[in-house]
NUMARDREN-222379 format. One record per atom (N, C-alpha, C): residue in one letter; x, y, z. Coordinates in steps of 0.1 Angstrom, whole numbers, plus 5000, padded with zeros to 4 digits. Atoms other than C-alpha are relative to their C-alpha. Layout:
AXYZ ...
***
This chain:
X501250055004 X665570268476 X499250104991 X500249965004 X664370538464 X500450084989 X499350055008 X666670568437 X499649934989 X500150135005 X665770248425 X498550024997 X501350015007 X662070328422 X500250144986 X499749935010 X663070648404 X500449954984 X499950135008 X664970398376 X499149944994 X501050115004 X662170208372 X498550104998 X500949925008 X659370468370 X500450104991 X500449895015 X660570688342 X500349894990 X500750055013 X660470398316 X499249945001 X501950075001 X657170258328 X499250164996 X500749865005 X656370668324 X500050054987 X500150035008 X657870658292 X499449934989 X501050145006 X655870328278 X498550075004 X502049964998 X652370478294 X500050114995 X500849885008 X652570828276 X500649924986 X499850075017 X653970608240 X498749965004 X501150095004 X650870408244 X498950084999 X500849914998 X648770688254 X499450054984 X500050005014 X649770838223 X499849954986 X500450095009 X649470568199 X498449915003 X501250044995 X645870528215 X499150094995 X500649825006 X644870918205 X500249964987 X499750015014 X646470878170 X498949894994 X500850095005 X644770528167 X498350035002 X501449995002 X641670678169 X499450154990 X500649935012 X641070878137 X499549904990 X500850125012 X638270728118 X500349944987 X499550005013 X639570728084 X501449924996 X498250044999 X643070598093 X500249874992 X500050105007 X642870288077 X499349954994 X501049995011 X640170328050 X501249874987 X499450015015 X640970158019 X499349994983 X501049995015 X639670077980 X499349875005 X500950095001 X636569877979 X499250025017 X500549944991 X635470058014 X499250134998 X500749835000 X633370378024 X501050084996 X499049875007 X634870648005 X499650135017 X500149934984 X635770878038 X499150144992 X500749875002 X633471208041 X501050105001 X498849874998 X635371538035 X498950124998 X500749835003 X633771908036 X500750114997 X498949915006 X635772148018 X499050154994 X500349885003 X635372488005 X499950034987 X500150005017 X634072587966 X501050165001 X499749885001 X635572907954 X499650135002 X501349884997 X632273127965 X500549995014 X499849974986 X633473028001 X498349875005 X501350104990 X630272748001 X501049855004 X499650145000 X630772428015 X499649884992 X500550095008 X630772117993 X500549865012 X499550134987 X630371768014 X500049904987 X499550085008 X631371487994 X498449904998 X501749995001 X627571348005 X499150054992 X501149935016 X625771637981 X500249904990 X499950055015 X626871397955 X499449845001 X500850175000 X624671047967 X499449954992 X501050115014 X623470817942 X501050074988 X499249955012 X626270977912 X501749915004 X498250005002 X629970847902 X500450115005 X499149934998 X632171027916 X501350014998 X498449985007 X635571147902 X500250075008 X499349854996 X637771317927 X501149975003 X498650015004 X640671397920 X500850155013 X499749904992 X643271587944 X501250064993 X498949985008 X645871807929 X500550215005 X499349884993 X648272107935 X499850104986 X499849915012 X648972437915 X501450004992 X498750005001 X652672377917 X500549854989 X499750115006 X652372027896 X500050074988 X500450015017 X652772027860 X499349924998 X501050135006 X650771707853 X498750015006 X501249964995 X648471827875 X499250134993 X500449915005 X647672137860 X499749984983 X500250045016 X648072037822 X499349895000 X500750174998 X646071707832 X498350075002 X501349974997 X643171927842 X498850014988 X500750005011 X641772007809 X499849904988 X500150135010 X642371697794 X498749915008 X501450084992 X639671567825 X498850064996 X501149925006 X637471827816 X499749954982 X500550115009 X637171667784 X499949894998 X500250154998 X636871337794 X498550005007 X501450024995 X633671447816 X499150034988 X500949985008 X632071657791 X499749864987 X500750145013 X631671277771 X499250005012 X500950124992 X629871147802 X498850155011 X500949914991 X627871517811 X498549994999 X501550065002 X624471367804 X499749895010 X499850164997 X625471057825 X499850055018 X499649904982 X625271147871 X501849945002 X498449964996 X628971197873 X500350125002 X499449894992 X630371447897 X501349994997 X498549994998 X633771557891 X500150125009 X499949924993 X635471717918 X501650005004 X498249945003 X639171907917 X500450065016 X499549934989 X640471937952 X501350075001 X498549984999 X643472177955 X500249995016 X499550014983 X645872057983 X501250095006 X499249854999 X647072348001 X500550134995 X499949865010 X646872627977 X499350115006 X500549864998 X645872977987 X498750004993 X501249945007 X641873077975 X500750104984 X499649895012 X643673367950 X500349894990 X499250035013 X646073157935 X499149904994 X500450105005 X643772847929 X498550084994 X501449915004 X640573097917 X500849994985 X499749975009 X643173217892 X500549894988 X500150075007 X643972937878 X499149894995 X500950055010 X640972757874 X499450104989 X500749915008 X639673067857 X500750044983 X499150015010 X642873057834 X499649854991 X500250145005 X642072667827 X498550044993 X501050005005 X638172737818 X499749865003 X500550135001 X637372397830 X498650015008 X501250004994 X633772287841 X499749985008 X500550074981 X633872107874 X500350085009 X499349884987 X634372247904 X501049955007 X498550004999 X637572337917 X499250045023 X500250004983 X637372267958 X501950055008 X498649934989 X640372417986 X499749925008 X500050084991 X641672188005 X501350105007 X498450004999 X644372418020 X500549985013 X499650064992 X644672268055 X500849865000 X500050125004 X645171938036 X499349915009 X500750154989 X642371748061 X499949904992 X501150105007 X640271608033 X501549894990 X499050105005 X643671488016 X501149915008 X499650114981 X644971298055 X499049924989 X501350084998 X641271168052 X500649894987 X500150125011 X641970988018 X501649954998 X498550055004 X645870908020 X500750064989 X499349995014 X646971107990 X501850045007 X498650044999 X650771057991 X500750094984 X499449925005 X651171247960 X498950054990 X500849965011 X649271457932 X500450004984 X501250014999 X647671417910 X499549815002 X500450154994 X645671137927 X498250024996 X501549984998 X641871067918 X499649855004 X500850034997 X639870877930 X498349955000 X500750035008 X636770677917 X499049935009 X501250044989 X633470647939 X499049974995 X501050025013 X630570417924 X498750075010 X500949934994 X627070537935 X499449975016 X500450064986 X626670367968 X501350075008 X499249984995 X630170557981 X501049945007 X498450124997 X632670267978 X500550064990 X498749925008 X636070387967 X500249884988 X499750145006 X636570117939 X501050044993 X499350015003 X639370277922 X501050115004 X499549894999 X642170487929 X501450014988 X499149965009 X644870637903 X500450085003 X499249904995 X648070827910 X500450014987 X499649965011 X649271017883 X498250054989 X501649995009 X647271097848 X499549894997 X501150145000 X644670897834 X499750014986 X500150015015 X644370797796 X499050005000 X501650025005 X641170837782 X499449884997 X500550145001 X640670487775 X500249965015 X499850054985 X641570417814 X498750065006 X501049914991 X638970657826 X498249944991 X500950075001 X636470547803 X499749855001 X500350104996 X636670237812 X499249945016 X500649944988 X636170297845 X499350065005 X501249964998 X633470487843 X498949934997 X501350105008 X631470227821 X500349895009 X500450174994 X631969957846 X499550125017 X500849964991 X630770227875 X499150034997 X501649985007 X627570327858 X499349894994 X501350065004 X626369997853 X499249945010 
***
């Protein structure tokens, strides 16, 4: 008999720590975010070591874009964004360049090599890119002033794509 309960409680023990588990996991807020929802909150680190919350930027478009040092399209894509904002630097548009998982040094040095205007944010735990789903870089991301995600784009972004997308969030 006792045997036969042994048998039978280790796959009910089994099934109650699986469920357990998929009960912890199912509860990260962001988990199933998507476009045309709250754009999730992230707090990341600028290159001085301040924190930037994705909040400082309420009531502005937001462009954020996440991207590595090790991409090519990511890195050569960066200064072609940087002149896509400087059309719209008059206009409240935040751009903001998260690197995912890069070292402080290495990603200092190369925004400082790029010369670009926005700020360059460290993501190198990768939370804030969990929090948004990026699945690959470069990924941006297009938040209108109320902080719904209304567009997302993997890869680069043509100048005619971006401005279009910015003239239909700024009006």
């Amino acid at each position: 008999m006792n045997q036969h309960i042994n048998h039978i409680s280790l796959p009910l023990l089994c099934v109650a720590l699986w469920a357990c588990v998929a009960f912890i996991g199912g509860c990260e807020k962001d988990q199933t975010w998507k476009v045309g929802s709250r754009a999730p909150q992230i707090s990341v680190l600028d290159l001085r070591d301040g924190t930037v919350k994705l909040s400082d930027f309420k009531g502005k478009v937001i462009v954020l874009r996440f991207w590595a040092t090790g991409c090519r399209e990511c890195v050569s894509g960066m200064p072609l964004l940087d002149g896509y904002i400087k059309k719209y630097s008059e206009n409240d548009l935040a751009v903001l360049g998260v690197n995912v998982g890069g070292s402080k040094e290495l990603v200092e040095a190369f925004a400082k090599g790029l010369k670009i205007s926005y700020p360059v944010l460290l993501d190198p735990a990768m939370m804030a890119s969990k929090k948004y789903l990026v699945r690959s870089v470069p990924t941006t991301f297009f938040i209108d002033r109320n902080g719904i995600a209304k567009q997302v784009i993997a890869g680069e972004i043509p100048q005619k794509v971006f401005d279009e997308i910015i003239r239909r969030l700024q009006q």
